[in-house]
N, C-alpha and C positions, 0 to 999 in steps of 0.2 A: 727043771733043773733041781737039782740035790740042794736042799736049807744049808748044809754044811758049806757045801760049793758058794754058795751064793753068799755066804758071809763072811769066808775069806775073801772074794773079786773086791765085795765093799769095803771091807777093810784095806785091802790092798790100792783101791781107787782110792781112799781117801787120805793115803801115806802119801801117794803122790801128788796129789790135790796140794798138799800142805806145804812140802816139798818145790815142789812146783811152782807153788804161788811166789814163795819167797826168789825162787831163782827169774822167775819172770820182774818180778818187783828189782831186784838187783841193777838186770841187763838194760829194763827200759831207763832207767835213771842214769848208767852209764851212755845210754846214746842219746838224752837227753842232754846230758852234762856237755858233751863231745859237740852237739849243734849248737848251745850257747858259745861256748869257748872258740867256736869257728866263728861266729856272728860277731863276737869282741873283736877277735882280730880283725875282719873284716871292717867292720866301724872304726879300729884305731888304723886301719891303712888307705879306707876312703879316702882319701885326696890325692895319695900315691897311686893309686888305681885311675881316679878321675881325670889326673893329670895327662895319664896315659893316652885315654880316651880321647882327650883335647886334643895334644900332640896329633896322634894319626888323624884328625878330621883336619886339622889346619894343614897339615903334609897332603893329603889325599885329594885327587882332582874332585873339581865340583859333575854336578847331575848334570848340567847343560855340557860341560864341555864334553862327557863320558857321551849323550846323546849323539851329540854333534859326530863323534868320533865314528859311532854304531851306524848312524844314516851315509852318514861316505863311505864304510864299505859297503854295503848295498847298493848303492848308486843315487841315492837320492840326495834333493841338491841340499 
């Protein structure tokens, strides 16, 4: 390859390189930022959520009964 060639590419790689680095440094700190601030909320609504969770377990049939249910229609006793 042509010395002139080849010293523009590096030049040119290394504008980008510079370039680059900064906008990758930017983007990961904003999706960094964006999973904390999910995790916050999540932590100040914990118990809104858990309650939820509670709720439909104390509403929802137990495993024995669900069993029970499963083996009479198949015919078993």
């Amino acid at each position: 390859m042509n010395p002139v060639v080849t010293d523009q590419v590096t030049l040119f790689l290394a504008l980008i390189e510079q370039t680059g680095t900064w906008a990758l440094r930017v983007g990961f700190t904003l999706a960094v930022v964006i999973i904390v601030l999910a995790g916050v909320f999540i932590w100040h609504r914990r118990q809104q959520f858990l309650d939820a969770i509670q709720m439909l377990k104390m509403t929802s049939l137990s495993s024995e009964t669900i069993v029970r249910r499963k083996s009479s229609l198949f015919g078993a006793a």
